[in-house]
Every structure is written in C-alpha cells, then in structure tokens.
mmCIF file of the N, C-alpha and C atoms, coordinates in Angstrom:
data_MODEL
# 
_entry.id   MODEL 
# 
loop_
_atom_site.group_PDB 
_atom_site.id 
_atom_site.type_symbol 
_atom_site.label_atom_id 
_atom_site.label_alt_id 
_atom_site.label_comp_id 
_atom_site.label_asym_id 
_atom_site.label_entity_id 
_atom_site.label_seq_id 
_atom_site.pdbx_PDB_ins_code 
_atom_site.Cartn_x 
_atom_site.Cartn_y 
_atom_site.Cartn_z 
_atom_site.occupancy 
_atom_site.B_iso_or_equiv 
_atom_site.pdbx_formal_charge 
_atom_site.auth_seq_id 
_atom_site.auth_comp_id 
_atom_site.auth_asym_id 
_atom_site.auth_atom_id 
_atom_site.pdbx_PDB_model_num 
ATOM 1   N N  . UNK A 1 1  ? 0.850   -1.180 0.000   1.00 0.00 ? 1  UNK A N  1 
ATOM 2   C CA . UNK A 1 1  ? 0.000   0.000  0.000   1.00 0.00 ? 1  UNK A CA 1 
ATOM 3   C C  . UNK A 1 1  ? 0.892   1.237  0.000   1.00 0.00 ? 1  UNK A C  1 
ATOM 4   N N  . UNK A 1 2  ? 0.624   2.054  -1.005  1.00 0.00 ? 2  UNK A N  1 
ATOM 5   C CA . UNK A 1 2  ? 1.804   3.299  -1.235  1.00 0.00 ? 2  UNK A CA 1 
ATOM 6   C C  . UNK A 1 2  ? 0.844   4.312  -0.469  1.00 0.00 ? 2  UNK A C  1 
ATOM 7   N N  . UNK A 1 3  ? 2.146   5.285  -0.101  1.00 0.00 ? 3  UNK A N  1 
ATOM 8   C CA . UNK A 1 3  ? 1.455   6.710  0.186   1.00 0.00 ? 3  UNK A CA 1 
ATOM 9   C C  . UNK A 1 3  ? 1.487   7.771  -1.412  1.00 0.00 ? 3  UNK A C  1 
ATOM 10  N N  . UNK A 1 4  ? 0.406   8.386  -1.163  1.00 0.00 ? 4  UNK A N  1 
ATOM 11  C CA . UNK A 1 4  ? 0.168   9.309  -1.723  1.00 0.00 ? 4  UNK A CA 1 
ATOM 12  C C  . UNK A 1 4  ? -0.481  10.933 -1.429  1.00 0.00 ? 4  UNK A C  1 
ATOM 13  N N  . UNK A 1 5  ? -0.076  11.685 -2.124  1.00 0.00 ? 5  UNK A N  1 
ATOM 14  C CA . UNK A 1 5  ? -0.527  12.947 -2.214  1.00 0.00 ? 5  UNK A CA 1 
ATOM 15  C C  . UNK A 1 5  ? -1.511  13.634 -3.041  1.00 0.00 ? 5  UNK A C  1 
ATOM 16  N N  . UNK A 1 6  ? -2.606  14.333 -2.325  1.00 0.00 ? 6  UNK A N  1 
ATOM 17  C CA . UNK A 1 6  ? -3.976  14.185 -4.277  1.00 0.00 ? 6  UNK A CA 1 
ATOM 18  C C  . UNK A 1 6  ? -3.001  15.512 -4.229  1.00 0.00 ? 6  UNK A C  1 
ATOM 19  N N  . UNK A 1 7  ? -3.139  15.838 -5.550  1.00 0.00 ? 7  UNK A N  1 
ATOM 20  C CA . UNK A 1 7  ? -3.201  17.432 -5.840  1.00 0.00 ? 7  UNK A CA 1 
ATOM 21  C C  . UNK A 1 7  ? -4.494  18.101 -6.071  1.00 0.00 ? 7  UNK A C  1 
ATOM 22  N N  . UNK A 1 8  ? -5.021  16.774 -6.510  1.00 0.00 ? 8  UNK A N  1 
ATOM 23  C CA . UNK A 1 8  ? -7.027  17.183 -7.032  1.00 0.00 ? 8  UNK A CA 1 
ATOM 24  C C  . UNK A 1 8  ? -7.741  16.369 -6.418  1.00 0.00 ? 8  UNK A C  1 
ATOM 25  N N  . UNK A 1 9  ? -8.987  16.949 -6.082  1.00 0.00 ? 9  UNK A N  1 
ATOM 26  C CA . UNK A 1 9  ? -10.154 16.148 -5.564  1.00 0.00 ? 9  UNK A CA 1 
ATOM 27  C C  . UNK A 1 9  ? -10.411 14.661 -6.411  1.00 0.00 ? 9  UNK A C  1 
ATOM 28  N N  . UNK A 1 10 ? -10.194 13.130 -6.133  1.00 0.00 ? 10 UNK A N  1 
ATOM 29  C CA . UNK A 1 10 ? -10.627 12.122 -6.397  1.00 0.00 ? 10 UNK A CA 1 
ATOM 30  C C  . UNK A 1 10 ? -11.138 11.449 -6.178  1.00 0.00 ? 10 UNK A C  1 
ATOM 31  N N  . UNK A 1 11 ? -12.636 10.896 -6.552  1.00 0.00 ? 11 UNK A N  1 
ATOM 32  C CA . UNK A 1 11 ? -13.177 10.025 -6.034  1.00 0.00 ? 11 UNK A CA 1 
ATOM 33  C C  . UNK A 1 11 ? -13.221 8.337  -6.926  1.00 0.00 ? 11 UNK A C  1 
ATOM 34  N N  . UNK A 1 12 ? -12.896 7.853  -6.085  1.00 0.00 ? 12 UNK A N  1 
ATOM 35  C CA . UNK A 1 12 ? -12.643 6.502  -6.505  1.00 0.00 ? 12 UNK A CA 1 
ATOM 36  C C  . UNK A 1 12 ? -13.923 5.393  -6.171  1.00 0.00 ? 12 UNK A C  1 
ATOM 37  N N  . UNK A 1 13 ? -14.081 4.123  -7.447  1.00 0.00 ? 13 UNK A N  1 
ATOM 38  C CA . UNK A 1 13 ? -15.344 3.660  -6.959  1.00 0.00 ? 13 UNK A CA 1 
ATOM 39  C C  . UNK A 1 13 ? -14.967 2.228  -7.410  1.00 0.00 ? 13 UNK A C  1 
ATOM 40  N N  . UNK A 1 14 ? -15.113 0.978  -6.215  1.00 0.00 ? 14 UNK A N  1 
ATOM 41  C CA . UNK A 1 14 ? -14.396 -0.079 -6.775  1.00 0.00 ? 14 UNK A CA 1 
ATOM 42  C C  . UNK A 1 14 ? -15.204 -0.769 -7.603  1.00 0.00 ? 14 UNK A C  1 
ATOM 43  N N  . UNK A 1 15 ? -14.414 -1.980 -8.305  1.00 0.00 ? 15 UNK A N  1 
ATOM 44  C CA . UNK A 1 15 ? -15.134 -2.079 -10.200 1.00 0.00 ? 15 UNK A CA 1 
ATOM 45  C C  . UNK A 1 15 ? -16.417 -2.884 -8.942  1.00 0.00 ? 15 UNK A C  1 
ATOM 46  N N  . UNK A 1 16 ? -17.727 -2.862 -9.896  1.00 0.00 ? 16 UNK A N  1 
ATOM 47  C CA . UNK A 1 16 ? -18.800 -3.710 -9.627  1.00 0.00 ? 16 UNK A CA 1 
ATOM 48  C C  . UNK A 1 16 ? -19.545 -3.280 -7.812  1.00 0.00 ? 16 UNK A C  1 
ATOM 49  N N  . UNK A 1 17 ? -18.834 -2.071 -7.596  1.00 0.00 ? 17 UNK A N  1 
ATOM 50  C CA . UNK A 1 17 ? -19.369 -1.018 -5.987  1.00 0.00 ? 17 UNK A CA 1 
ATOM 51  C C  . UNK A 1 17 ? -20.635 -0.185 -6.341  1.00 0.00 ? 17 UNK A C  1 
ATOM 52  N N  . UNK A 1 18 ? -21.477 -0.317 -5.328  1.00 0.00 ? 18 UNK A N  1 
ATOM 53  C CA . UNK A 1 18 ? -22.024 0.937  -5.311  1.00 0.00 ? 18 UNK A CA 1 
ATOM 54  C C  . UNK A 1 18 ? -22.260 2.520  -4.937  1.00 0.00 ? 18 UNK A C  1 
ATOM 55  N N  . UNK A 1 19 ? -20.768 2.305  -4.065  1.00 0.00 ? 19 UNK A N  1 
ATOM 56  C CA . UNK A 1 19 ? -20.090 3.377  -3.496  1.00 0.00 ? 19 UNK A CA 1 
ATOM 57  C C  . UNK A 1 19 ? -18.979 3.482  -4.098  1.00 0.00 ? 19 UNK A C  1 
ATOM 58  N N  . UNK A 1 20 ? -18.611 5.191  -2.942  1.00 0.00 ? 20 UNK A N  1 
ATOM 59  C CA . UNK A 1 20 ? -17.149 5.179  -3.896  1.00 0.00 ? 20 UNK A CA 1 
ATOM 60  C C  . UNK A 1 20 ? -16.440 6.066  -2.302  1.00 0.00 ? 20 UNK A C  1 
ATOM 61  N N  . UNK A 1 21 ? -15.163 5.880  -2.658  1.00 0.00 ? 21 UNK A N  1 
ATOM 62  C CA . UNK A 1 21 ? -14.584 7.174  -1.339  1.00 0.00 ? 21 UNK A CA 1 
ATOM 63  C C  . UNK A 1 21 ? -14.430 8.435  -2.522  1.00 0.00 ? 21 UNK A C  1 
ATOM 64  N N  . UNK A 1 22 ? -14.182 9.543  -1.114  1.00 0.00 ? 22 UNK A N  1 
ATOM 65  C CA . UNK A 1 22 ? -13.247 10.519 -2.036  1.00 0.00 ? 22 UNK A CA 1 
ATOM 66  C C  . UNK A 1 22 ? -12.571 11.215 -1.344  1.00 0.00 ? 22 UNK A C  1 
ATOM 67  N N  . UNK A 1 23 ? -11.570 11.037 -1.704  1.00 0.00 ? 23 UNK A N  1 
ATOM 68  C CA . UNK A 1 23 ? -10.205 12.024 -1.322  1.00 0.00 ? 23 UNK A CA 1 
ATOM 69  C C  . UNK A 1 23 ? -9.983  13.266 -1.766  1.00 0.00 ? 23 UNK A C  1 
ATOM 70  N N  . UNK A 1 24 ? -9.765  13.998 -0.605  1.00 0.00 ? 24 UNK A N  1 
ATOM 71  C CA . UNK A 1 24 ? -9.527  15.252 -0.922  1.00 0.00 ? 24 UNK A CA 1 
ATOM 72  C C  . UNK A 1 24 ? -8.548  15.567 -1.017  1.00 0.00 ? 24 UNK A C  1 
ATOM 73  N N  . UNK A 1 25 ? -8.079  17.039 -2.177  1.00 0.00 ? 25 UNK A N  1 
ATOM 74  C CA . UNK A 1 25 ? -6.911  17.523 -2.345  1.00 0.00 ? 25 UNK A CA 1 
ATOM 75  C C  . UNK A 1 25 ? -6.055  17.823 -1.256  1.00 0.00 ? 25 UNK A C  1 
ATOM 76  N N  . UNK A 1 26 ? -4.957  17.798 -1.217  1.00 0.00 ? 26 UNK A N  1 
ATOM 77  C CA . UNK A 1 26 ? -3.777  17.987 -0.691  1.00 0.00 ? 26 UNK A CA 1 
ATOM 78  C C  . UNK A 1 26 ? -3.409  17.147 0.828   1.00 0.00 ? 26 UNK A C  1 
ATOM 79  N N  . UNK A 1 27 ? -4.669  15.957 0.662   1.00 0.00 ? 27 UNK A N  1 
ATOM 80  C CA . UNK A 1 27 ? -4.523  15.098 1.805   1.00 0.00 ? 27 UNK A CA 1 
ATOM 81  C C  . UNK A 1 27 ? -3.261  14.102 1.388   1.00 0.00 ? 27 UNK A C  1 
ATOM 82  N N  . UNK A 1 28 ? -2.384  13.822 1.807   1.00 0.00 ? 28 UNK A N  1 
ATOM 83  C CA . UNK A 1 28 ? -1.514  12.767 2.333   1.00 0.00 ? 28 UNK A CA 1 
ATOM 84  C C  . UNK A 1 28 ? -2.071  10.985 2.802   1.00 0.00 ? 28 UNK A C  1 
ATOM 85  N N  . UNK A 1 29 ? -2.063  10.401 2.066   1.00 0.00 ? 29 UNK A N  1 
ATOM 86  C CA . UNK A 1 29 ? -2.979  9.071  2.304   1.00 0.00 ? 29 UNK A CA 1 
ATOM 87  C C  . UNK A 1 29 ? -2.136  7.625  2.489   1.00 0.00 ? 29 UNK A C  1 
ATOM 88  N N  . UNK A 1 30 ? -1.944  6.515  3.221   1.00 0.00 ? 30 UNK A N  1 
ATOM 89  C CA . UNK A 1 30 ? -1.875  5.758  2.158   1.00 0.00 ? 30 UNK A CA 1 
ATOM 90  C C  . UNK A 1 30 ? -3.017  5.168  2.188   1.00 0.00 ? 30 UNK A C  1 
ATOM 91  N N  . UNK A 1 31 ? -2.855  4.252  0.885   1.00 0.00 ? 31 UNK A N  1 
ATOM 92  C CA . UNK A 1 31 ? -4.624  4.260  -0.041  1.00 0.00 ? 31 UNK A CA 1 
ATOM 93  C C  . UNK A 1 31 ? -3.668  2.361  -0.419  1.00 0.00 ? 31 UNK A C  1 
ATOM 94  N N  . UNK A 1 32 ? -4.706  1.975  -0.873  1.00 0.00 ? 32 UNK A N  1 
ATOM 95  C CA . UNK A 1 32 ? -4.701  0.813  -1.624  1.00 0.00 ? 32 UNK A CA 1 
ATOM 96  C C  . UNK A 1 32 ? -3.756  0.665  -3.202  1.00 0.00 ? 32 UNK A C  1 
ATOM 97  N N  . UNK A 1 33 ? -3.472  -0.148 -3.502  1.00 0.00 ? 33 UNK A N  1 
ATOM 98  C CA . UNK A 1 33 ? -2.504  0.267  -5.119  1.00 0.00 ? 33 UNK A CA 1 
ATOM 99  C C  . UNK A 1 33 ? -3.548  0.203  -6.049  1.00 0.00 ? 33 UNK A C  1 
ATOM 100 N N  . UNK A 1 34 ? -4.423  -0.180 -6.059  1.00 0.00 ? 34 UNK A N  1 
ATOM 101 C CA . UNK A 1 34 ? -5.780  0.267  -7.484  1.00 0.00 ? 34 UNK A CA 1 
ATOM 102 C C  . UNK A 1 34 ? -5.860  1.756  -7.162  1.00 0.00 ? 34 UNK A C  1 
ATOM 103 N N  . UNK A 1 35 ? -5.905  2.396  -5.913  1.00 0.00 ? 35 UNK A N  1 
ATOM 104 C CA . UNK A 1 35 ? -6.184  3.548  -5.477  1.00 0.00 ? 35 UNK A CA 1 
ATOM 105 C C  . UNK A 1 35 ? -5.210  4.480  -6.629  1.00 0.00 ? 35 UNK A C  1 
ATOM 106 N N  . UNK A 1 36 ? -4.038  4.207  -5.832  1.00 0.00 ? 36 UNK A N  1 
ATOM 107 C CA . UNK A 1 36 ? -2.679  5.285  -5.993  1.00 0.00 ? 36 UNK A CA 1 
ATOM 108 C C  . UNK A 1 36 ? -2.584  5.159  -7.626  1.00 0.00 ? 36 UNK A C  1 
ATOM 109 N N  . UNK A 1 37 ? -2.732  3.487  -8.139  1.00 0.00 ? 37 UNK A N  1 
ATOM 110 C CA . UNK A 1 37 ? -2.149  3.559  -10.136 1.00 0.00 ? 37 UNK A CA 1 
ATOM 111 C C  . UNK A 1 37 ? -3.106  4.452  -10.573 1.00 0.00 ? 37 UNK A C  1 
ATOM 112 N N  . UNK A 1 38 ? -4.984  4.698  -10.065 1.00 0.00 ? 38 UNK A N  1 
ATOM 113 C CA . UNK A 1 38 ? -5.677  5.196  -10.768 1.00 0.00 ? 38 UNK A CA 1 
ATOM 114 C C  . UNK A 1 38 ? -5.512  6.855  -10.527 1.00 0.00 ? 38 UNK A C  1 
ATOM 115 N N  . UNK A 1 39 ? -5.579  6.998  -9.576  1.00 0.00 ? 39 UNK A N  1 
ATOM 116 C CA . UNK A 1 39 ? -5.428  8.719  -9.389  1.00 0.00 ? 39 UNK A CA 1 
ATOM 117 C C  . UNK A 1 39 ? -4.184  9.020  -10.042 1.00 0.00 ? 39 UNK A C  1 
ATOM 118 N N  . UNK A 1 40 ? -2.710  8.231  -9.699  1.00 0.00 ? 40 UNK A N  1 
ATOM 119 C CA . UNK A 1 40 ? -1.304  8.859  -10.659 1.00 0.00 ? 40 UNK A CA 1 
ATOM 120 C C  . UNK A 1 40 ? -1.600  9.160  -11.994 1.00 0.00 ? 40 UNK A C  1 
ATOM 121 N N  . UNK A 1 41 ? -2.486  7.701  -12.832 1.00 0.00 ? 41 UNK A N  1 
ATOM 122 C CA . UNK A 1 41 ? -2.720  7.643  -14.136 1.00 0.00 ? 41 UNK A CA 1 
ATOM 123 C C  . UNK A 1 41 ? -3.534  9.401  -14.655 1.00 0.00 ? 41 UNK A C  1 
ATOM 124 N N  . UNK A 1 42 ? -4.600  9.536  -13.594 1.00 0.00 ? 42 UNK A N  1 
ATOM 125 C CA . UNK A 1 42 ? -5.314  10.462 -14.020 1.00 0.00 ? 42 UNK A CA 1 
ATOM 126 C C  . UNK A 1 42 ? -4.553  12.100 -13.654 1.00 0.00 ? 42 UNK A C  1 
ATOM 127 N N  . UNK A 1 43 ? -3.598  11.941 -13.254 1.00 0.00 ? 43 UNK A N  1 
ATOM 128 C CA . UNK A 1 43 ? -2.637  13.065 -12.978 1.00 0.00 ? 43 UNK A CA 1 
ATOM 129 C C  . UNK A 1 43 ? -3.373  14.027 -11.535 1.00 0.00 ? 43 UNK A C  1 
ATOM 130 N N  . UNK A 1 44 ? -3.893  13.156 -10.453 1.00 0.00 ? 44 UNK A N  1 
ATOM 131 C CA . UNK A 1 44 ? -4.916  13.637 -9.653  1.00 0.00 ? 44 UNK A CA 1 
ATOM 132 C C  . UNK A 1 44 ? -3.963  13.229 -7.826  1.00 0.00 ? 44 UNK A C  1 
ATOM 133 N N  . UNK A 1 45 ? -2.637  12.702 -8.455  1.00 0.00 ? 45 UNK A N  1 
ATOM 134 C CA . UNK A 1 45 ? -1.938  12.179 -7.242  1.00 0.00 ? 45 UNK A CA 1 
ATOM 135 C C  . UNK A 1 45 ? -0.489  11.838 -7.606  1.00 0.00 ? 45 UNK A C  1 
ATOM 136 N N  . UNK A 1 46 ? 0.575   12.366 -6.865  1.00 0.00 ? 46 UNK A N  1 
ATOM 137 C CA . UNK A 1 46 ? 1.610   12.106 -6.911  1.00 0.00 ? 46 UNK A CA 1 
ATOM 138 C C  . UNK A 1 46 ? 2.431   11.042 -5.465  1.00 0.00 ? 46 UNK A C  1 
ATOM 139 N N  . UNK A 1 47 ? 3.109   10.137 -5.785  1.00 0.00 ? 47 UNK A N  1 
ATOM 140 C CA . UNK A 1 47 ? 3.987   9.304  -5.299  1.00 0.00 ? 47 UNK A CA 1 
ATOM 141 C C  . UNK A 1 47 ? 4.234   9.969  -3.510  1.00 0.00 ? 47 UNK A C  1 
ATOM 142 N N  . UNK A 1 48 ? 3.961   9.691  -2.741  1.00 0.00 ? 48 UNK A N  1 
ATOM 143 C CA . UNK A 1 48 ? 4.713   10.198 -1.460  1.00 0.00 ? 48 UNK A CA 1 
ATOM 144 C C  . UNK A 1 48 ? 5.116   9.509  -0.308  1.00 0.00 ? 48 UNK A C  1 
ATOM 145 N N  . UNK A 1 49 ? 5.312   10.153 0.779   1.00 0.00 ? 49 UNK A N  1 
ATOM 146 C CA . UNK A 1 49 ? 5.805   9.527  2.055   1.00 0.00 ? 49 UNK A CA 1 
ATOM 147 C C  . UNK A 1 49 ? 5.017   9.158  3.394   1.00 0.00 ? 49 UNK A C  1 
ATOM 148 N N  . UNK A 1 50 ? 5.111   9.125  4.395   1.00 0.00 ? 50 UNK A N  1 
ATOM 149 C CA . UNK A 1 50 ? 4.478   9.261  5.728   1.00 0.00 ? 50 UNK A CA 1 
ATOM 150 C C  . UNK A 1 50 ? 5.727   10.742 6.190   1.00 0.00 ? 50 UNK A C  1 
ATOM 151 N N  . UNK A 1 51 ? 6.966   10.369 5.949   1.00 0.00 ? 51 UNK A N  1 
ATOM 152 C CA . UNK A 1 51 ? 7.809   11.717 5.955   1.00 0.00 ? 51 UNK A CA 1 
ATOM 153 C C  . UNK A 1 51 ? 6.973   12.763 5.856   1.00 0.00 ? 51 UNK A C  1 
ATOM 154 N N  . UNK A 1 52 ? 6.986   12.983 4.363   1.00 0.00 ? 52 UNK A N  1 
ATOM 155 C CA . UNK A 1 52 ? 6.498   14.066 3.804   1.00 0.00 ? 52 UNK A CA 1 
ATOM 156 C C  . UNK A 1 52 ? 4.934   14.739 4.815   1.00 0.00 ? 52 UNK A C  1 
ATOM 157 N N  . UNK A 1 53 ? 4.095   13.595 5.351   1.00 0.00 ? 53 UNK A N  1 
ATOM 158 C CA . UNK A 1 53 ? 3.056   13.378 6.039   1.00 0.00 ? 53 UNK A CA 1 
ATOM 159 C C  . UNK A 1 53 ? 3.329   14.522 7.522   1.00 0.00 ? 53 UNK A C  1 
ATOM 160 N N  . UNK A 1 54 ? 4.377   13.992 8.290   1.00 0.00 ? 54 UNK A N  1 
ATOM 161 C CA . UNK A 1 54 ? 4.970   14.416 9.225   1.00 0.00 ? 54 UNK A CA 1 
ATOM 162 C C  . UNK A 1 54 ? 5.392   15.644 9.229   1.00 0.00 ? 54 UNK A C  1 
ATOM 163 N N  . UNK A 1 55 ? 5.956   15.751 8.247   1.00 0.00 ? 55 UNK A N  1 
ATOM 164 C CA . UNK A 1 55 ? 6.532   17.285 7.470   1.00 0.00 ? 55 UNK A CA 1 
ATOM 165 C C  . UNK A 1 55 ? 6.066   18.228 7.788   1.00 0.00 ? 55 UNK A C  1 
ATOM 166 N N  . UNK A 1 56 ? 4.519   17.578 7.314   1.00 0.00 ? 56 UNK A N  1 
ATOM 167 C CA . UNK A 1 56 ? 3.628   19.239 7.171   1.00 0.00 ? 56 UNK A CA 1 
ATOM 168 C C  . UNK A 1 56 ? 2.386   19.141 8.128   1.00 0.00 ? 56 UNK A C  1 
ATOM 169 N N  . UNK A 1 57 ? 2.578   18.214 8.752   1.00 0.00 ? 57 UNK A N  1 
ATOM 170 C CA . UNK A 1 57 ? 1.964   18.482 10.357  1.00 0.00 ? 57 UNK A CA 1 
ATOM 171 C C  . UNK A 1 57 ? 2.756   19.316 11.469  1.00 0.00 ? 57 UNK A C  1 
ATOM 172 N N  . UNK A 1 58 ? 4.433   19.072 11.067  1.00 0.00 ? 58 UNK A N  1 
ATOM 173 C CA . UNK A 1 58 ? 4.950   19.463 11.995  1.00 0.00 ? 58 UNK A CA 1 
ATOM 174 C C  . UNK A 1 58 ? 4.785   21.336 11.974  1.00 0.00 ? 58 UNK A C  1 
ATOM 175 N N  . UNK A 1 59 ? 5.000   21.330 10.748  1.00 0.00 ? 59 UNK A N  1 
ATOM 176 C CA . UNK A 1 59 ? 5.147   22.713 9.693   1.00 0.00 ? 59 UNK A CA 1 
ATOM 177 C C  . UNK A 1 59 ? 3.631   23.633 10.202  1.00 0.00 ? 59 UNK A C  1 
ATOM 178 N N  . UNK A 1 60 ? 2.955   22.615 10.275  1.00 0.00 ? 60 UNK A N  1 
ATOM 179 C CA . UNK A 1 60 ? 1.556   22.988 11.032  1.00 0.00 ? 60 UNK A CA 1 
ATOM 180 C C  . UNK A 1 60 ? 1.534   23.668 12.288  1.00 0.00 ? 60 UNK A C  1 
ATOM 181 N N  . UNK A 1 61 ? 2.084   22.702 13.044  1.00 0.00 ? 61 UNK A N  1 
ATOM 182 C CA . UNK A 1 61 ? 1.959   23.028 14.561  1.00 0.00 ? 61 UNK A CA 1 
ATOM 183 C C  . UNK A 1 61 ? 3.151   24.469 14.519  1.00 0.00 ? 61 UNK A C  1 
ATOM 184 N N  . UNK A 1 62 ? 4.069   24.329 14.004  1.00 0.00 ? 62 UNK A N  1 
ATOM 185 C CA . UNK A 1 62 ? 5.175   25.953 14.357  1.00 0.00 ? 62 UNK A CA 1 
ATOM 186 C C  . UNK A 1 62 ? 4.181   26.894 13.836  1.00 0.00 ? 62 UNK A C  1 
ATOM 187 N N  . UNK A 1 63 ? 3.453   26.739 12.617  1.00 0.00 ? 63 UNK A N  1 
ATOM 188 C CA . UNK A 1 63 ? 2.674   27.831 12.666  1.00 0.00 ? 63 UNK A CA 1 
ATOM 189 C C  . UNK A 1 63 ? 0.987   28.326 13.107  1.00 0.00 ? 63 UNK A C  1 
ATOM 190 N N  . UNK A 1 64 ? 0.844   27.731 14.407  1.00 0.00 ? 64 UNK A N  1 
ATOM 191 C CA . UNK A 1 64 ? 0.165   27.334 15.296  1.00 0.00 ? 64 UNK A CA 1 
ATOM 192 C C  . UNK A 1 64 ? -1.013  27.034 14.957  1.00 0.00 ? 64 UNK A C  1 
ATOM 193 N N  . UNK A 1 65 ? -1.176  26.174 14.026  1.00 0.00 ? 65 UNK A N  1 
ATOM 194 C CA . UNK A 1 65 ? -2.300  24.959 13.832  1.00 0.00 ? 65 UNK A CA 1 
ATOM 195 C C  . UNK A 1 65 ? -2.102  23.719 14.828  1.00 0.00 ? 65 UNK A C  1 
ATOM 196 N N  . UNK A 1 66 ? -3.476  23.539 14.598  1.00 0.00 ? 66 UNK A N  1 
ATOM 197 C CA . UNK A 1 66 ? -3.423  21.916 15.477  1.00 0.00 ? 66 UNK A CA 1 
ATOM 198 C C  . UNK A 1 66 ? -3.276  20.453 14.705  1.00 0.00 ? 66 UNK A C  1 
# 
C-alpha cells in the first residue's frame, strides 16, 4: 500500500461497488494500489511519504495549527 498525495479532488469507486470514497486535495494518504495507479494515471496524485506526512503536520503546529 503506497502513500500518496492528491493534488485534485478524487473520487474513486471499486469495479462492480455501489459506493465510492473521495479524497480530498492535498490530503496525504496511504490508499490501496488500485487507489494510488488510478489517481497517478489520471494526474490527480503524486507518489509520497508518511515523511512528507509528518513534514507538514509538523510545519503545522510551528505555525500554530493543530
């Protein structure tokens, strides 16, 4: 299961579901690999970390978010 980053709002719906999730932009995920190949393919998510995750929570809290 990869992490990923949306850049764009995606909602994903598994084959033969009657639901779907959706991920919102600039959330940090990891997601399933049907997840991550379909959003990369659609240019709606790039490759990332739990790092990167940490990053910008931390980046958060110095600038006094919770």
């Amino acid at each position: 299961m990869p992490w990923v980053k949306f850049l764009k709002d995606f909602d994903w719906q598994p084959p033969n579901a009657r639901w779907m999730i959706a991920y919102r932009k600039g959330k940090i995920m990891l997601v399933k690999q049907d997840v991550a190949d379909e959003a990369i393919a659609q240019g709606k998510a790039v490759p990332s970390s739990k790092l990167e995750l940490q990053i910008m929570r931390s980046n958060k809290k110095d600038a006094g978010g919770r």
